[in-house]
C-alpha positions in Angstrom: -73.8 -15.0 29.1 -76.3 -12.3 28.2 -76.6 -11.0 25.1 -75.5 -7.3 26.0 -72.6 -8.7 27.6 -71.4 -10.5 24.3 -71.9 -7.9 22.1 -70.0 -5.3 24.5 -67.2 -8.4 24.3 -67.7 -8.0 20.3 -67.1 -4.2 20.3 -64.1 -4.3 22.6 -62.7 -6.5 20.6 -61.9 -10.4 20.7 -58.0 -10.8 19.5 -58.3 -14.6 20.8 -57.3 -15.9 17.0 -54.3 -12.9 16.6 -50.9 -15.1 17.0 -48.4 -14.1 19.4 -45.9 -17.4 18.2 -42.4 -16.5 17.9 -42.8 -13.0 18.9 -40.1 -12.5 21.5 -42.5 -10.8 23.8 -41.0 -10.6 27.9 -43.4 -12.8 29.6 -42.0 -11.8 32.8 -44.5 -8.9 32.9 -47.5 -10.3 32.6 -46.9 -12.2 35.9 -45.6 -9.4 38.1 -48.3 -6.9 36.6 -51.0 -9.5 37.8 -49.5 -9.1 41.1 -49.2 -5.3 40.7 -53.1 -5.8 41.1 -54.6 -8.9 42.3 -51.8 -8.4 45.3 -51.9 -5.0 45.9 -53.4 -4.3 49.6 -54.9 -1.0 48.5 -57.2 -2.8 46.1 -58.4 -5.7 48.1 -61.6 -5.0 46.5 -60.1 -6.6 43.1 -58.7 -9.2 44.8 -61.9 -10.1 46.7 -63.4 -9.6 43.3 -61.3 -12.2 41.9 -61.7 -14.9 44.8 -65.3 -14.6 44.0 -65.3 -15.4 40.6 -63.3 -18.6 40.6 -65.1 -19.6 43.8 -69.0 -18.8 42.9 -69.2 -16.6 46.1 -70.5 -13.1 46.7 -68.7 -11.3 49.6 -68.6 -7.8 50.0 -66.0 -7.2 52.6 -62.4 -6.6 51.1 -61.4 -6.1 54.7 -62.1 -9.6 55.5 -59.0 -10.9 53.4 -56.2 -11.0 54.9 -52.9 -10.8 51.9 -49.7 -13.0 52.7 -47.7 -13.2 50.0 -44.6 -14.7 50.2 -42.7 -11.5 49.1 -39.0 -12.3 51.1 -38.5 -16.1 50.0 -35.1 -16.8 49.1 -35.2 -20.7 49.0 -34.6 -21.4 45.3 -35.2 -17.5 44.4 -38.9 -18.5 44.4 -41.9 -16.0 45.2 -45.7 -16.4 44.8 -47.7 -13.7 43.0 -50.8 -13.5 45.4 -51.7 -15.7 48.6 -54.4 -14.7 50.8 -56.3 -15.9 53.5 -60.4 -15.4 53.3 -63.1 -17.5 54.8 -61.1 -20.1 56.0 -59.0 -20.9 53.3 -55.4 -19.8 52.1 -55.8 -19.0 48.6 -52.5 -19.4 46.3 -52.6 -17.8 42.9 -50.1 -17.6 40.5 -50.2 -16.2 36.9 -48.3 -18.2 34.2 -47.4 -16.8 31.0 -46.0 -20.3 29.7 -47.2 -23.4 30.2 -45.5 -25.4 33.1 -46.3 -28.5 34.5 -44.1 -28.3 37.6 -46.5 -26.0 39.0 -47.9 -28.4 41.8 -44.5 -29.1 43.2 -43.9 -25.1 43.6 -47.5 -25.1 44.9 -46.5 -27.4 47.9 -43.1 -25.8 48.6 -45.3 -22.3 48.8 -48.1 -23.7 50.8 -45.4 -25.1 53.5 -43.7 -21.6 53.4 -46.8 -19.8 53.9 -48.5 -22.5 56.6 -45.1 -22.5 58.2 -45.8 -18.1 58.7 -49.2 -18.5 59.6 -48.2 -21.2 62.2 -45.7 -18.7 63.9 -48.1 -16.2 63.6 -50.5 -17.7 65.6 -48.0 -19.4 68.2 -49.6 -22.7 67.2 -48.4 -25.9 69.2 -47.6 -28.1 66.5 -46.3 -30.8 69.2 -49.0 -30.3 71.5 -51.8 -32.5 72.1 -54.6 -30.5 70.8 -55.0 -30.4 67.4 -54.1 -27.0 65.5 -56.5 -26.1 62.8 -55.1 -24.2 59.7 -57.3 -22.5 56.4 -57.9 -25.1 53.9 -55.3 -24.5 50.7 -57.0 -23.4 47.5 -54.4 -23.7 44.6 -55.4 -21.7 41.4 -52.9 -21.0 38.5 -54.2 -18.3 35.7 -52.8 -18.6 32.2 -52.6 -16.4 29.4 -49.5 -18.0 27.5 -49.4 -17.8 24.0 -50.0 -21.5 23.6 -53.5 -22.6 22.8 -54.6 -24.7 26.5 -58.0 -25.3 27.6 -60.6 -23.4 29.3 -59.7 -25.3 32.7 -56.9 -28.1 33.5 -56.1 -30.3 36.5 -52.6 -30.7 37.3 -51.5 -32.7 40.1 -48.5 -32.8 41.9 -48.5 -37.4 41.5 -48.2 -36.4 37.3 -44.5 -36.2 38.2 -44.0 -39.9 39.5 -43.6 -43.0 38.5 -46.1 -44.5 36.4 -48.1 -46.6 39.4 -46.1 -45.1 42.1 -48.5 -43.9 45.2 -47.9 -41.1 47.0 -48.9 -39.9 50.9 -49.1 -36.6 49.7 -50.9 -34.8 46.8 -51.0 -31.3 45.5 -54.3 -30.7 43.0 -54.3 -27.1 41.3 -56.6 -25.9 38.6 -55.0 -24.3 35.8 -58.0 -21.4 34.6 -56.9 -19.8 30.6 -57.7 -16.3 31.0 -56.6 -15.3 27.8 -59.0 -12.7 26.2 -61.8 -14.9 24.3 -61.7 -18.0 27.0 -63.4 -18.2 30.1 -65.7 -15.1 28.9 -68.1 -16.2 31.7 -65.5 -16.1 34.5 -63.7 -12.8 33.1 -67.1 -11.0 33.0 -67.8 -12.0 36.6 -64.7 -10.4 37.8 -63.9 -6.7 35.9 -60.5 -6.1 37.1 -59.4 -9.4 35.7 -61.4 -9.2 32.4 -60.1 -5.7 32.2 -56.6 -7.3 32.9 -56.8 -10.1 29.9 -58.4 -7.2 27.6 -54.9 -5.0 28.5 -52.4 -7.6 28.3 -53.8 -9.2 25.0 -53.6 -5.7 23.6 -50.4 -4.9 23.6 -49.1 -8.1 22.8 -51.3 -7.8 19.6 -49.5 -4.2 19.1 -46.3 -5.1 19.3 -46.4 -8.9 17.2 -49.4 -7.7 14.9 -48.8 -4.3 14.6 -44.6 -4.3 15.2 -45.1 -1.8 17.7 -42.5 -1.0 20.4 -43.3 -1.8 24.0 -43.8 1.7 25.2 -46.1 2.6 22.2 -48.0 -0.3 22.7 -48.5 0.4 26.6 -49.4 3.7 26.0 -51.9 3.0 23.2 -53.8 0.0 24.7 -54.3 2.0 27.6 -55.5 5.1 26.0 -57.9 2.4 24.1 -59.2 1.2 26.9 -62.7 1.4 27.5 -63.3 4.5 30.4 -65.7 1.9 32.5 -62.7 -0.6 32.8 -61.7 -0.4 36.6 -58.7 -0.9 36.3 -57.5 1.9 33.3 -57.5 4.9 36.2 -55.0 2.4 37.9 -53.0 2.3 35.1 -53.0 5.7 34.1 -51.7 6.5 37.5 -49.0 4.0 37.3 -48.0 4.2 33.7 -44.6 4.5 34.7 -44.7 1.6 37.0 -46.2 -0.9 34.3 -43.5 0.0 31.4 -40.9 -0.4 34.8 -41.7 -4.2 35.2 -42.1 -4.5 31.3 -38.6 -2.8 30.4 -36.2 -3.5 33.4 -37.1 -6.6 34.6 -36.5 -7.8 30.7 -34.1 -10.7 30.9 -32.7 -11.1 27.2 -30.1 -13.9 28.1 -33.4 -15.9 29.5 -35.3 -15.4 26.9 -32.8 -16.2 24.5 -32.2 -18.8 26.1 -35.7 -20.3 26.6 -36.3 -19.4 23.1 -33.4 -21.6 21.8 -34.5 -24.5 23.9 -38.3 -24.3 22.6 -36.9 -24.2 19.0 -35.2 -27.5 19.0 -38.4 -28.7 20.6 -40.8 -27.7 18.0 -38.6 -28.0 15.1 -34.9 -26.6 13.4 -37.1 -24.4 10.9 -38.6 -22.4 13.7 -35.6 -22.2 15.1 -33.5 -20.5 12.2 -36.7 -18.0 11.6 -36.4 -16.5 15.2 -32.5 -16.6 14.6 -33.0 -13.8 11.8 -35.6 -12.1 14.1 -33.1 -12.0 16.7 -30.5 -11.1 14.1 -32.5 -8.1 12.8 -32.8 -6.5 16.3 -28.9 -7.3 17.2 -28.0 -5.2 14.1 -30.4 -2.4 15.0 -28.7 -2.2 18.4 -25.4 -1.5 16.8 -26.4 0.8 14.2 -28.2 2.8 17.4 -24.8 2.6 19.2 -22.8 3.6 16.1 -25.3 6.8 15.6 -24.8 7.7 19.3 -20.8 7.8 19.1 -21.1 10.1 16.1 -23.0 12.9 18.3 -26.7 11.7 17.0 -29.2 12.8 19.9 -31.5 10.1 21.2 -35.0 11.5 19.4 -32.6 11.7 16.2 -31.7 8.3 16.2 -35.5 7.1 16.9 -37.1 9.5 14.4 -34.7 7.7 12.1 -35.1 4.4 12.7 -38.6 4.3 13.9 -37.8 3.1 17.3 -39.4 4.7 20.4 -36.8 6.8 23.1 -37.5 4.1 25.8 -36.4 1.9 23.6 -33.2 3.6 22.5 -32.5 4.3 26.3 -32.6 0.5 26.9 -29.8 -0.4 24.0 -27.6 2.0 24.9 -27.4 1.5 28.8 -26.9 -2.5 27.5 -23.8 -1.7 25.7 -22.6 0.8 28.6 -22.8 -2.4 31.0 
């Protein structure tokens, strides 16, 4: 990496060392915004962008890719964030925002969905006596979880069998952290998503570091943004749309739930701390519901308790369902 290139890195600010551990922060976001962008048909550009950087290539035609994604599956509720078809390969990228090593087996039931379209598509004879050709699968999974992984892993679909067990079949898919600070030479050599691992690690900083709400911290990483970043028109434009998949895709009984799960993992201490997190917000919600009963406007009740009006919006619709 040059040296211009690490001191613009420097003044835009490495938060790679800022903890995000216990924070309670939707994860669900970060993987459909990735797809808001790397998937989105009217920036192939950034997704050709993208493709080149993991790949070492340097095509120029956006209108050579040709976007599948799997956006109807209903087998097991599962949908892939981008798949695409380029240069005679079917790309399959999904963003992770916690580590999972089942990600190979969901890689082979999405790579039979989308070779099973692409077959019909093309009216290939799959009992015919010429052999049907197919793009070569290219399985890529991008991280940015608040655990600490490495640059690059390998998982492969075999990890899940029996020690010594051999298998006919075999599912390889590299595992790339883009968290902001790792894989500077990768993020650099694609903007969008460098722009992308800047955004998200900002607000996630803002609201654990800085006890922001979501909304402020949307709103102020963006306005931080660098003007050069690709991307920040996009999300200017779509501010609304970003806070959307942040706010109302927000799944508290899952995250709850996931939350208690990881605490007995990692310890009873841990646990009981994020209880009296959770605690603290639960009795916020009711003093907001309270407030509202007695005739307190919305802006009242967050000028008073220092909570933004999305936020407030959110509570009370909960305790109207």
């Amino acid at each position: 990496m040059s040296a211009s290139k690490r001191d613009r890195n420097k003044r835009r600010g490495d938060r790679k060392n800022k903890s995000t551990k216990g924070s309670g922060v939707n994860n669900e976001y970060r993987d459909r915004l990735f797809k808001f962008i790397f998937g989105n048909p009217n920036h192939k550009e950034w997704t050709l962008s993208l493709y080149n950087a993991v790949n070492g290539s340097n095509y120029t035609d956006a209108n050579d890719i040709e976007i599948n994604t799997i956006d109807d599956a209903v087998y097991m509720k599962m949908k892939n964030d981008v798949s695409f078809i380029v240069d005679e390969t079917l790309n399959l990228y999904e963003q992770q925002s916690t580590y999972n090593p089942n990600v190979p087996l969901r890689f082979l039931i999405y790579a039979g969905m989308l070779i099973d379209k692409y077959a019909r598509q093309r009216n290939l004879h799959l009992y015919g006596s010429r052999l049907q050709t197919i793009p070569v699968p290219k399985c890529v999974c991008f991280y940015n979880g608040k655990a600490e992984r490495e640059d690059r892993t390998i998982l492969k679909f075999t990890d899940g069998f029996p020690l010594g067990a051999k298998s006919d079949i075999e599912v390889i898919v590299t595992m790339i952290n883009i968290n902001y600070g790792h894989n500077m030479e990768l993020l650099e050599g694609c903007e969008p998503l460098r722009d992308y691992s800047w955004f998200v690690d900002g607000v996630v900083n803002k609201q654990v570091q800085d006890r922001q709400s979501l909304a402020r911290a949307i709103d102020e990483t963006i306005n931080e943004m660098p003007d050069d970043f690709v991307i920040k028109q996009f999300l200017l434009d779509n501010k609304a749309e970003v806070k959307r998949m942040w706010i109302t895709e927000y799944d508290e009984k899952r995250v709850l739930a996931q939350q208690l799960e990881d605490g007995i993992e990692i310890g009873m201490e841990r646990g009981l701390k994020q209880g009296r997190e959770e605690g603290k917000i639960e009795t916020m919600k009711a003093t907001v519901q309270k407030l509202f009963k007695k005739g307190w406007s919305i802006e009242e009740i967050a000028e008073f308790e220092d909570v933004d009006v999305v936020d407030i919006k959110i509570w009370l619709n909960e305790s109207a369902d």
